[in-house]
C-alpha positions, 0 to 999 in steps of 0.5 A: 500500500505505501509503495503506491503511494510513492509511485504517484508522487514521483509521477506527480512531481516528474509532471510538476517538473516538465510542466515547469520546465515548459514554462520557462523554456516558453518564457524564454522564447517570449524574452527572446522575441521581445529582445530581438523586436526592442533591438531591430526597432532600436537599429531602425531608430539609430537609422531614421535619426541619422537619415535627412534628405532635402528638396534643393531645387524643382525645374520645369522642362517647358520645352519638351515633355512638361515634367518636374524635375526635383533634386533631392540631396542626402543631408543626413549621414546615412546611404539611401537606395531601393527607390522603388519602397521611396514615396512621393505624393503630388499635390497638384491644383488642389488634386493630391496623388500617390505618385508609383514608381516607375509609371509615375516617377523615375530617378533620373540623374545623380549628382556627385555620385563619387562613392557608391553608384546609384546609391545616394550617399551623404552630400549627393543628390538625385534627380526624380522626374515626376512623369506627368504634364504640368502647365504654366500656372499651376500650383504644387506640393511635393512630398519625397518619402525615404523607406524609414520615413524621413520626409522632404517636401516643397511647393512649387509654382509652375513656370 
């Protein structure tokens, strides 16, 4: 009869033991996950403070297409590249328009592109082109959009 007894306790307690075990085994995994989450965003952050761009400058091309070229120059101390995640929004007359890549806007040139390529570096400066037809007269707000979120906007009267 005693023995039994001791039976069930061993198996209750080996049971308190993997039960146990699993809970910290998942706390773990939880403290784990958060960790990586509060690392990734701190990066992220790091990044966006040191990322600042400019609008310098806005040219019409009255003689052929009637687009808006727009230079947008690094100021910060970061790289920007992947154009195709940037966002641009064109305020036009009043009308405002999300504006996709390459149907609606391209990269066009870059300017002091000495260290890496295609890549705008701190203290260089593309050109995007907005391939819509403006005309003489109208009113603009334009708004360029990098992948972490740091913002350069302008407005620009036609002409």
């Amino acid at each position: 009869m005693g023995f039994d007894t001791i039976i069930v306790s061993i198996i209750s307690i080996a049971m308190i033991l993997v039960i146990a075990y699993s809970f910290v085994m998942e706390t773990d995994n939880i403290v784990d996950s958060v960790h990586t989450g509060f690392n990734s965003l701190h990066k992220t952050t790091i990044k966006r403070i040191h990322t600042d761009i400019s609008i310098e400058n806005i040219r019409w091309n009255l003689t052929g297409n009637k687009h808006l070229y727009i230079n947008v120059t690094n100021t910060g101390d970061t790289k920007i590249s992947d154009y195709s995640l940037w966002d641009v929004v064109l305020i036009k007359n009043g009308v405002v328009e999300y504006l996709d890549y390459d149907t609606d806007w391209d990269v066009y040139a870059f300017y002091n592109d000495t260290i890496n390529p295609n890549i705008l570096d701190p203290s260089e400066t593309l050109e995007i082109r907005i391939l819509r037809t403006f005309n003489s007269g109208d009113v603009v707000w334009i708004e360029v959009s990098t992948p972490n979120g740091v913002v350069a906007a302008k407005r620009y009267v036609v002409g």
